[in-house]
C-alpha positions in Angstrom: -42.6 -42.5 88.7 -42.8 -39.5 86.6 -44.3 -37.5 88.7 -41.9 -38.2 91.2 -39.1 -36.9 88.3 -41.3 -33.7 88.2 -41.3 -33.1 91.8 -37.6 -33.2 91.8 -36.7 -31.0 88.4 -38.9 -28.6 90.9 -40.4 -27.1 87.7 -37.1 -26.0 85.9 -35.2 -24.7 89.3 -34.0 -27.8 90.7 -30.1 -26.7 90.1 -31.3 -23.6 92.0 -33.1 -25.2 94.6 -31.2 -28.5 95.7 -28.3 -26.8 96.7 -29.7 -24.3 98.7 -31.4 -27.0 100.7 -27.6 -28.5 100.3 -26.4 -25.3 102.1 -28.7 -25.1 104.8 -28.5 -28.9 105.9 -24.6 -28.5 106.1 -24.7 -25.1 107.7 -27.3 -26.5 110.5 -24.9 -30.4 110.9 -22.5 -27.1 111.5 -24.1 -25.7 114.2 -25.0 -28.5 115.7 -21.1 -29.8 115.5 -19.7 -26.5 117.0 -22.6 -26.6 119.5 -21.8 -29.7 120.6 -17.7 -28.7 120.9 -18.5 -26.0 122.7 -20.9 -27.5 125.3 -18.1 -30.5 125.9 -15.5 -27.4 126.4 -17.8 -25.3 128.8 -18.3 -28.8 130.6 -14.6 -29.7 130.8 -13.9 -26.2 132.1 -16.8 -26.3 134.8 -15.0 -29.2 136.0 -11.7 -27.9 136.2 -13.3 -24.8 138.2 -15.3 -26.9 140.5 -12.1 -29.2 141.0 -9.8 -26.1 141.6 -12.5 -24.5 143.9 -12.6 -27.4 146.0 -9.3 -28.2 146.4 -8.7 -24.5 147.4 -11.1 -24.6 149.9 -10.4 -28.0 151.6 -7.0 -26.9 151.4 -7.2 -23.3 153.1 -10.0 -25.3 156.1 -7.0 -27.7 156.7 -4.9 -24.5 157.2 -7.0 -23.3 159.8 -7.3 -26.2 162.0 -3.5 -26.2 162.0 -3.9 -22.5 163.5 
């Protein structure tokens, strides 16, 4: 068990090194968060394209079959 103490006093620098690991676990949860977000947003807007590109088009056949 003491060695396992050792391994995490990381031979004097463990105030040094724990929070850099601290840092980079929170700023990759970060990325991954505002990856996520932005994927549903680029998704949702796909959609609305898609949705207003269709609609446009059935709309404008329907005009000229009236014709």
């Amino acid at each position: 068990m003491a060695r396992f103490f050792e391994y995490l006093d990381m031979g004097g620098y463990a105030r040094y090194v724990w929070p850099a690991y601290l840092i980079v676990i929170a700023a990759i949860i970060g990325n991954i968060i505002f990856a996520r977000r932005a994927l549903k947003r680029a998704r949702i807007e796909a959609q609305r394209r898609l949705a207003t590109k269709s609609s446009a088009s059935s709309g404008s056949s329907l005009q000229g079959e009236s014709t």
